[in-house]
C-alpha positions in Angstrom: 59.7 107.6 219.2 58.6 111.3 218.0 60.8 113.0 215.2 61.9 116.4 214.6 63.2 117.5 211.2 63.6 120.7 210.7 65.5 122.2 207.0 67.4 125.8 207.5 66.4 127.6 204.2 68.7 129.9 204.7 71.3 127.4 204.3 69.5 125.3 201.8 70.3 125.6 198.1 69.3 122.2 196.4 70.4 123.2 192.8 73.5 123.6 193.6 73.9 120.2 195.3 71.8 117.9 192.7 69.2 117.4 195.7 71.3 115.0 197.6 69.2 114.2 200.1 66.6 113.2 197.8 68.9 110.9 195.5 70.5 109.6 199.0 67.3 108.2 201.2 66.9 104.8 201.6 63.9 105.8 201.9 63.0 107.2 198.4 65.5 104.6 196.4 62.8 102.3 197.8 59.8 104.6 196.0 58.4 106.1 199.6 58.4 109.5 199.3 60.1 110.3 202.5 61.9 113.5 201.1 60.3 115.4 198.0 61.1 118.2 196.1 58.3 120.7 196.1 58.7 123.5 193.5 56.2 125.8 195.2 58.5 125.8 198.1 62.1 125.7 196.7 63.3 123.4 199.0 62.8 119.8 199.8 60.5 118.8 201.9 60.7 116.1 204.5 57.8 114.1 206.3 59.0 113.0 209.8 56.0 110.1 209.7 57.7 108.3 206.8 61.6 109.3 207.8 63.4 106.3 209.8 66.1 109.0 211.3 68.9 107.1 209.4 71.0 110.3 209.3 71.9 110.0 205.8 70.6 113.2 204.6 71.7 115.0 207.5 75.4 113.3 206.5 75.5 114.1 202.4 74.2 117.6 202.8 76.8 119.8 201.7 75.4 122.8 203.3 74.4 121.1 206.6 71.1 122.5 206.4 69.2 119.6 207.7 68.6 118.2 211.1 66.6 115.7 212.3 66.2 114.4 216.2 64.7 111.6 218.1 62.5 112.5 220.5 60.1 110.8 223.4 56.6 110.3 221.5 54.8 111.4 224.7 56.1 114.6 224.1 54.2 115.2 221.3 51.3 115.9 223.2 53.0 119.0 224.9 53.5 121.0 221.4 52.3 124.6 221.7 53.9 126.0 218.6 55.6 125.0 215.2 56.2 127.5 212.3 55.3 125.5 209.7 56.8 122.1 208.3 60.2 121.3 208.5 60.8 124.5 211.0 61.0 125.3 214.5 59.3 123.4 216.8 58.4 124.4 220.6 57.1 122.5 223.7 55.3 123.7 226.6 55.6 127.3 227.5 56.6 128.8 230.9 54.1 128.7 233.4 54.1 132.9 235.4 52.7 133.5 238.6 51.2 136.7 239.6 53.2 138.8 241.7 56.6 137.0 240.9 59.2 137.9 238.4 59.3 134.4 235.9 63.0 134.3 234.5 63.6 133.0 231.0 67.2 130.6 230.6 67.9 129.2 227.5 70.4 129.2 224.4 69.8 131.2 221.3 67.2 129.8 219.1 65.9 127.7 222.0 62.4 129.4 221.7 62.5 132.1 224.4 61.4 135.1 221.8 58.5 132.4 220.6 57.1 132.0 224.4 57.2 135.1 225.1 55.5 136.7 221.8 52.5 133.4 222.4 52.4 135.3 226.2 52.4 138.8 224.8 49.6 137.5 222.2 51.7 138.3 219.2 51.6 134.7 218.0 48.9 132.7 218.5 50.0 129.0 219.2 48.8 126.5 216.6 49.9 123.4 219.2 51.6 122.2 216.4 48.9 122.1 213.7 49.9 125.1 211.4 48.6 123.0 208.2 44.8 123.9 210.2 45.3 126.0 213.0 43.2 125.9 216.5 40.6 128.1 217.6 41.1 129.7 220.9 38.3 127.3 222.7 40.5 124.1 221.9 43.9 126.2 222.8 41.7 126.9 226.1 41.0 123.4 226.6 44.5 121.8 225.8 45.9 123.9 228.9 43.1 123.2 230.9 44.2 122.1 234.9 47.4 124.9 234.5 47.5 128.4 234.9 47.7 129.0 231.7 44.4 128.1 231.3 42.7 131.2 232.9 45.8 133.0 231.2 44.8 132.3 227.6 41.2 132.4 228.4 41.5 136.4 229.4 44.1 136.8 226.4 41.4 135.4 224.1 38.7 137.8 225.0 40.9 140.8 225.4 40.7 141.4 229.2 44.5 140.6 229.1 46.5 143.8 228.9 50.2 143.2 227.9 53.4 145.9 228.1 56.1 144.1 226.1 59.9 145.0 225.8 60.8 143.8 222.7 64.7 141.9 222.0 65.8 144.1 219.2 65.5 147.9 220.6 67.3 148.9 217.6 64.5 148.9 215.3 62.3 151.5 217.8 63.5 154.6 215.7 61.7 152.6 212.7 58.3 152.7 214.2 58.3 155.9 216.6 59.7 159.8 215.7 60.2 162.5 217.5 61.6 163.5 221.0 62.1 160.8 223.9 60.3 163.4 226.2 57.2 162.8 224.0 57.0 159.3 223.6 57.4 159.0 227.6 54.4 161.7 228.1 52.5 159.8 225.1 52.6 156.1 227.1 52.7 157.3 231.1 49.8 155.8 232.1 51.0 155.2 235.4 52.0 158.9 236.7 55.5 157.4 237.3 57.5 158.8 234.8 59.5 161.4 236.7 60.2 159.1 239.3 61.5 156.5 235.9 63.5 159.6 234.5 65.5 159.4 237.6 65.7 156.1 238.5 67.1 154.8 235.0 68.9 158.4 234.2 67.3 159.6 231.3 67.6 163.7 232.4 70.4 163.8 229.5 68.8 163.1 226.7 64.7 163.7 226.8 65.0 166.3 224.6 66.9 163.9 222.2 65.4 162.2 218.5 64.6 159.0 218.9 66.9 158.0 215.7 69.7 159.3 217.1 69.7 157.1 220.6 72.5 155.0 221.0 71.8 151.5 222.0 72.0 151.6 225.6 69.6 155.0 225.5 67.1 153.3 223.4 67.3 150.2 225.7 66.4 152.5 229.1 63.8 154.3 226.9 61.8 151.3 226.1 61.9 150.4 229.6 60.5 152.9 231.2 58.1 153.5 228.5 56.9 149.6 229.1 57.3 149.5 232.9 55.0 153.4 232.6 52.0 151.6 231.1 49.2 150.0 233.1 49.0 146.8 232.2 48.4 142.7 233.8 51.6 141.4 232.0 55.2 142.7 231.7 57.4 141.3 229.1 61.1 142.4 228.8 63.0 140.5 226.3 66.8 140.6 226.9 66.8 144.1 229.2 70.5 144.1 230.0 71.5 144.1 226.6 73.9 147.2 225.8 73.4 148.3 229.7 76.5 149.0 231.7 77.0 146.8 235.2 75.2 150.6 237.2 72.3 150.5 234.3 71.4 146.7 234.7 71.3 147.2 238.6 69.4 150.0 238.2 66.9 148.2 235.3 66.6 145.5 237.9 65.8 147.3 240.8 63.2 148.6 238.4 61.4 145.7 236.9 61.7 143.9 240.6 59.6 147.1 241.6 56.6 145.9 239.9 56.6 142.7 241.8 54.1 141.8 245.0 51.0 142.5 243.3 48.4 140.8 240.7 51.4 141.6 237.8 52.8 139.0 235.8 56.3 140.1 235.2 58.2 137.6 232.4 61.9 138.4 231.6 64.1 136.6 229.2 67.7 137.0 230.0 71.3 136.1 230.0 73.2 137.9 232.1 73.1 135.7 234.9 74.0 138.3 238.0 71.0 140.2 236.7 68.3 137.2 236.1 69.8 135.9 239.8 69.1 139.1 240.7 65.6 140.4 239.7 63.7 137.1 239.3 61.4 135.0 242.0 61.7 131.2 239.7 63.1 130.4 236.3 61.5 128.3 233.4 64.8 126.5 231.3 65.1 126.5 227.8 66.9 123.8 226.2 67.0 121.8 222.6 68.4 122.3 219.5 68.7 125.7 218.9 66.9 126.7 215.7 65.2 122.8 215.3 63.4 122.8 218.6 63.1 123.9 222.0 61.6 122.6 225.5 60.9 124.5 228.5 61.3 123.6 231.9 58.8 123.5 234.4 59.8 126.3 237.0 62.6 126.3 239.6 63.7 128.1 242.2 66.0 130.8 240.7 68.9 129.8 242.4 68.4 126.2 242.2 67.2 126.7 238.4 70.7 129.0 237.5 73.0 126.0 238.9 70.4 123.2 237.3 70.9 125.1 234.1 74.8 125.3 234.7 74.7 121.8 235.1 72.8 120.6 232.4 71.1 117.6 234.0 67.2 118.3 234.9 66.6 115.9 238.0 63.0 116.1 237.7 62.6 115.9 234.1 65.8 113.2 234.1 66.9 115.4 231.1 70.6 116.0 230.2 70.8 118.3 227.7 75.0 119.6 227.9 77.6 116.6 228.3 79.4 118.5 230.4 78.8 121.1 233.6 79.7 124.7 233.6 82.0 125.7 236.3 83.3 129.2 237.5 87.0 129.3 239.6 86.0 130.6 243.1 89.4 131.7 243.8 90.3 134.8 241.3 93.3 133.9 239.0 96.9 134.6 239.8 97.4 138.2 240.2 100.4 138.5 238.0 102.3 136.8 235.0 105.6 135.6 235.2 108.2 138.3 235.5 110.2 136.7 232.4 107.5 137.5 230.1 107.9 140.4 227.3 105.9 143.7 228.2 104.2 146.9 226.8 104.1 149.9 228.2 101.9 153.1 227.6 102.8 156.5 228.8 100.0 158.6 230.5 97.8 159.6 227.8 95.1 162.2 227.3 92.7 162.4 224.4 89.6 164.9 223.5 86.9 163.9 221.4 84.3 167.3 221.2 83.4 167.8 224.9 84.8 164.7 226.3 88.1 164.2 227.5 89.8 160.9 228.9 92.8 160.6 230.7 94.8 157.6 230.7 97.0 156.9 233.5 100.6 155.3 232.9 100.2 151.2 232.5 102.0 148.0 230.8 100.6 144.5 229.9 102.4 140.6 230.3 102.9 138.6 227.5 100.3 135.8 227.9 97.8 138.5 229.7 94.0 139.5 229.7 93.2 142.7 230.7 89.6 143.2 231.4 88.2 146.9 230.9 85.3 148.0 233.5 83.3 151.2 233.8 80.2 153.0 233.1 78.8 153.8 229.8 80.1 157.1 228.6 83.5 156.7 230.3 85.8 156.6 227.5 86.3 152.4 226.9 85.9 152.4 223.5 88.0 155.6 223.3 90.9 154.2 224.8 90.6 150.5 222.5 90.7 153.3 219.6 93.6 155.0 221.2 95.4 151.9 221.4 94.9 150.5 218.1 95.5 154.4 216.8 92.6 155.1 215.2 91.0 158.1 217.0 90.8 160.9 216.5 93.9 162.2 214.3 96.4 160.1 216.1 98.4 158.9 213.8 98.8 154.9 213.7 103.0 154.9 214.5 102.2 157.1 217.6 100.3 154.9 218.9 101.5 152.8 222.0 100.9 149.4 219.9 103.0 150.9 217.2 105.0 148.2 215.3 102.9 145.0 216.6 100.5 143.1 214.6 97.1 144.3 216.1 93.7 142.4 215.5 90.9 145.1 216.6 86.5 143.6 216.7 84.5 146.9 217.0 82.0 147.4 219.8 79.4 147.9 217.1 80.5 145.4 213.7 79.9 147.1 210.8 77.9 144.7 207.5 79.9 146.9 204.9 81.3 143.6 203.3 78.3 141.7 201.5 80.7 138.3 201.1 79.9 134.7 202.7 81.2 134.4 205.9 83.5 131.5 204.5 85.1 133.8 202.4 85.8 136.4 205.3 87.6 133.9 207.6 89.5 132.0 204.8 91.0 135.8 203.9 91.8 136.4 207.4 93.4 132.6 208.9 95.9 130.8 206.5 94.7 127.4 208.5 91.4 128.1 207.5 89.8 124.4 206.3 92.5 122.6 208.7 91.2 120.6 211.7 92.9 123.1 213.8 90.7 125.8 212.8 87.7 123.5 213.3 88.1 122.6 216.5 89.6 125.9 217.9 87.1 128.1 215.9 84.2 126.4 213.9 83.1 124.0 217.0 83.3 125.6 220.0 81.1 129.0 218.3 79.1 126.3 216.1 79.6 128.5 212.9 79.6 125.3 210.6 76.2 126.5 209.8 77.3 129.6 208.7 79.8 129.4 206.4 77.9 129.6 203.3 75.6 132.8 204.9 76.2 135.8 203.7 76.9 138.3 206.4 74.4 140.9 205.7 72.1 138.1 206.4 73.3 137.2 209.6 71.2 138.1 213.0 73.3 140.6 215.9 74.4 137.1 217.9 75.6 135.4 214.5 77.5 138.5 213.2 78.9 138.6 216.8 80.3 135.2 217.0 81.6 135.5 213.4 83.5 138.6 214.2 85.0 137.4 217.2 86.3 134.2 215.1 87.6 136.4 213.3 89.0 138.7 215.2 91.0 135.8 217.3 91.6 133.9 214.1 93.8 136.9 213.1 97.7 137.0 213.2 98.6 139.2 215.3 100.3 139.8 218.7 97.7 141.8 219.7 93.6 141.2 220.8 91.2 144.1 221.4 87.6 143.3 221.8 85.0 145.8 222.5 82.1 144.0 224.1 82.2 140.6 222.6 79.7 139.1 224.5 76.9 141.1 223.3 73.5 139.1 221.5 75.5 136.0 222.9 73.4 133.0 225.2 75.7 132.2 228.1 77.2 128.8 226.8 78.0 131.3 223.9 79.6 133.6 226.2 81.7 130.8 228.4 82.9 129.5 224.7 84.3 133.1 223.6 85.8 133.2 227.2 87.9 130.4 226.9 88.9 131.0 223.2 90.2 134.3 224.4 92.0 132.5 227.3 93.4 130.1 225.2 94.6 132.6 222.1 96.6 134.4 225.3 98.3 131.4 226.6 99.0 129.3 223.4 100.0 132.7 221.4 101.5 134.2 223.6 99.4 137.1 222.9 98.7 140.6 224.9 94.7 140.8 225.0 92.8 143.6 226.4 89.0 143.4 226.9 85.8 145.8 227.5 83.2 144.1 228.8 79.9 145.0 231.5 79.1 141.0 231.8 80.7 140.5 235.7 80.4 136.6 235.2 82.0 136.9 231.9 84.8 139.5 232.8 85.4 137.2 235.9 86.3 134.3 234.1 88.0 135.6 231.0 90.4 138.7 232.4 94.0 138.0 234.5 93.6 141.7 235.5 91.4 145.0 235.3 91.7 148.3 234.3 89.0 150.2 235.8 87.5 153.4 234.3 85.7 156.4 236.2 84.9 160.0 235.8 81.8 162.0 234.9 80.3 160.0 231.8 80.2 162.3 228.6 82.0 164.6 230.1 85.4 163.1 231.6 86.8 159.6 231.9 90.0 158.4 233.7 91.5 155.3 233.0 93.1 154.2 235.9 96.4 151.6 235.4 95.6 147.7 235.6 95.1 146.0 238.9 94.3 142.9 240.4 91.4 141.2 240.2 90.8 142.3 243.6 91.8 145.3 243.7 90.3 145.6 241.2 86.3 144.5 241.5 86.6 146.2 245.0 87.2 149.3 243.8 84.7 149.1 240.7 81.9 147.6 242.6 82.1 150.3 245.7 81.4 153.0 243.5 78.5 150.7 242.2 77.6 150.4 246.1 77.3 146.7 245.4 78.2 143.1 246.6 78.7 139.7 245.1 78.8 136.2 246.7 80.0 133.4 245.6 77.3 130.7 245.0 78.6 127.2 246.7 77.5 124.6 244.3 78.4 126.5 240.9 80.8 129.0 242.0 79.2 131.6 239.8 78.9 135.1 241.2 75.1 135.9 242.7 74.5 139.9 243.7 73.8 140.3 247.2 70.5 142.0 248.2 71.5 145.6 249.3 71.3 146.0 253.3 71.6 142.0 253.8 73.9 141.0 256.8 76.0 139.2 254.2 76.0 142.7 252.0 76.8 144.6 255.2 79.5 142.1 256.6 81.1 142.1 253.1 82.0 145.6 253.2 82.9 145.9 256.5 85.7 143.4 255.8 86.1 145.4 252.3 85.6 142.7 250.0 82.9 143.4 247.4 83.7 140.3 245.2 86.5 138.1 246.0 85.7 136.8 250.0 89.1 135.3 251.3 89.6 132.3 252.9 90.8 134.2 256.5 87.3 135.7 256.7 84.7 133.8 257.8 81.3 135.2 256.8 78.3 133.3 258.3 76.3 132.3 255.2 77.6 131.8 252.3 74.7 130.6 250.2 71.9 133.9 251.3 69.3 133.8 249.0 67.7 136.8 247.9 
């Protein structure tokens, strides 16, 4: 049996806990130096030769900063990267074809950024010796009898050109100035970069500074600018992140475009309607996020999507989630019981510069989620302000939420407050430290880890989950959230989902969300409020409908289908101009397919 321990340093503090790991090991009280304390490092250090995976130290931590896990021993022989000792630890890498788009699934911290910067040749792997390093001829000839053998062979001599997409577009404006239009002219190698303007609508701001992007017009930027470039391998890490539902079609269509030839095309991703929809075969990621990862040999993409949903591997005869994920096929019940307590707003109009959103007269049901669709632009966010009466110089008691306790997290979460993130939710919950709290908060959004972080520290997905804690944690009567699902893996994203369900039903509570995730917004919202207009320019935000009624009318303006997949239930895009596409809106049902009509395949694979 192989052993993993890995020690979180940013968790770690051993003099404020006496080194109780150290003073705790069977181990060590027996004089084998299973866990040291190396001053050089600042932090123990464990050796997972000598450790008998007791648990101990993994128990008396008071920071919970180590983990250790059992593993097969042949596996072993399938490292291809480790960080150094004690940290992450990653097996195998995905295996891309040429011509086929290779989709990455996996949890946070499961090792998708590290395969993909080894592919990229940002990080050479070290196959697990970091203390002494390969050289590329013994890298060459551990993969030897796979394609990544020729792979790593061209990547070592430099006849391997790579146009990666990096997962944190936010830091572009750090490394590139000026205007977008120049940095598009600068890296068009292709002569396709009119034809990219267009396609990923980027007219409206080419004569823009790159530092003043937002994030979904730096996200579209680095696109094109990597999809412009001549290169043998195309990397995008997380592409849908702050898109809208139009923009992540539009992406697709656009990395799927490079597809059919010699190309390798590697995406990581998490939106599943998009990965369903742009990729050929997926590679799964699973593990312990942050201690170790494995990845999958590849699947089908439709097969792999509902293997990874399930959590059980058949040909690996690997469970790695106790428990199936499962979408209702059926949308929920189209309205709340009459006897419940409402809100009502009036129609509403606000201007912010040259913008101007209209709000159309609308009430919410005690016990309700509202979900909030439209295009980037449109006025969302506006309205959430509106509501909660903080744009603009609306005063807060004319707002329509006036007099009820109203718990508000930001599309965008501000790091102004430098405190530990116990701190922060032990302010905000009186039943903070209670098992309640534990199991409705801590658990399900694993933020045990966290506690003793400080949240300057904490990385986009970690500050998320903490502010949505937070957020729902709150007393209130009252739940706006902008975008929670945002830096979130999808197990991440089905856990906020239900914690919003469940603060609405046990509460009592009236909760209105924005969201461009269509799984996510499917499973979470009761009904929708659908915005439209010209974005930037003029938004209308039409009253709440039904589910139905609701997708229907947003996805016909996206000129788009979904099916339901039969195994999973999860919604799956259709492929534009398929019979099932066509037969879908001929009946007029772009989401939710009724029982009464009969469509001939149900399961069409793109």
């Amino acid at each position: 049996m192989g052993r993993v321990a890995v020690l979180d340093r940013d968790v770690c503090r051993p003099r404020d806990c006496d080194l109780a790991c150290v003073k705790f090991c069977p181990r060590v009280r027996t004089r084998i130096e299973t866990i040291r304390f190396v001053e050089s490092e600042k932090t123990p250090v464990i050796s997972e030769s000598l450790c008998t995976g007791c648990g101990i130290c993994v128990k008396k931590c008071p920071f919970k900063a180590i983990t250790i896990v059992n593993l097969p021993e042949e596996l072993e022989d399938e490292c291809s990267h480790r960080y150094g000792q004690n940290l992450f630890k990653l097996y195998r890498l995905p295996t891309p074809q040429a011509g086929l788009v290779t989709g990455l699934l996996g949890r946070n911290g499961s090792g998708k950024t590290t395969a993909l910067r080894i592919l990229a040749g940002e990080l050479k792997p070290n196959l697990g010796e970091y203390a002494s390093p390969p050289d590329w001829a013994q890298i060459i000839q551990k993969f030897k009898g796979s394609t990544l053998h020729a792979y790593f062979e061209r990547l070592s001599k430099g006849r391997l050109r790579v146009a990666y997409k990096p997962q944190y577009v936010d830091r572009i404006p750090k490394a590139v100035k000026g205007k977008v239009s120049g940095l598009l002219e600068r890296v068009d190698e292709t002569g396709r970069m009119a034809e990219l303007i267009k396609e990923l609508q980027l007219q409206e701001f080419l004569n823009r500074q790159i530092g003043v992007l937002s994030g979904g017009e730096l996200q579209r930027v680095a696109i094109a600018a990597t999809v412009s470039r001549r290169a043998d391998v195309y990397i995008f890490d997380e592409p849908s992140s702050h898109l809208d539902v139009d923009q992540r079609i539009r992406v697709s269509k656009t990395i799927r475009g490079l597809a059919g030839g010699e190309e390798v095309i590697i995406v990581a991703e998490h939106d599943l309607a998009m990965l369903d929809y742009l990729s050929d075969q997926v590679c799964l990621l699973y593990g312990e996020p942050g201690v170790y990862g494995i990845v999958s040999h590849a699947h089908g993409v439709g097969a792999g999507i509902n293997t990874y949903l399930e959590g059980f591997i058949p040909d690996e005869n690997m469970r790695f989630r106790p428990e199936p994920i499962r979408f209702h096929v059926r949308p929920a019940r189209e309205t709340k019981s009459e006897g419940g307590m409402k809100i009502k707003w009036n129609r509403m109009t606000e201007t912010r510069g040259s913008f101007t959103l209209d709000v159309e007269p609308g009430e919410i049901t005690q016990g309700e989620v509202i979900g909030i669709l439209g295009p980037n632009g449109i006025g969302k966010t506006t309205f959430i302000k509106m509501l909660v009466g903080v744009n603009g110089d609306r005063a807060e008691n004319q707002s329509p939420l006036a007099g009820y306790a109203v718990s508000y997290k930001p599309q965008y979460i501000a790091t102004e407050y430098s405190g530990e993130v116990q701190a922060l939710l032990s302010n905000i919950s009186p039943s903070f430290g209670t098992d309640h709290f534990e199991n409705e908060f801590l658990k399900p959004l694993s933020l045990r880890k966290l506690l003793d972080r400080n949240l300057k520290e904490l990385s986009g997905g970690e500050l998320q989950r903490v502010a949505v804690a937070a957020c729902l944690a709150r007393q209130a009567n009252i739940y706006l959230l902008d975008e929670p699902s945002a830096y979130l893996d999808v197990e991440e994203r089905l856990a906020v989902a239900k914690m919003i369900r469940r603060v609405a039903e046990e509460k009592g509570a009236f909760i209105f969300v924005v969201e461009h995730d269509i799984v996510t917004q499917d499973f979470v919202s009761d009904r929708l409020m659908i915005f439209e207009g010209k974005p930037g320019v003029h938004g209308v935000a039409r009253k709440p409908v039904s589910l139905r009624e609701g997708m229907n009318a947003f996805l016909s303006r996206m000129r788009m289908t979904f099916r339901r997949d039969p195994d999973s239930g999860r919604p799956r895009v259709n492929k534009t101009g398929s019979r099932l596409d066509r037969e879908q809106r001929e009946v007029g049902e772009h989401y939710y397919v009724p029982a009464t009509h009969k469509l001939q395949d149900r399961s069409q694979i793109l």
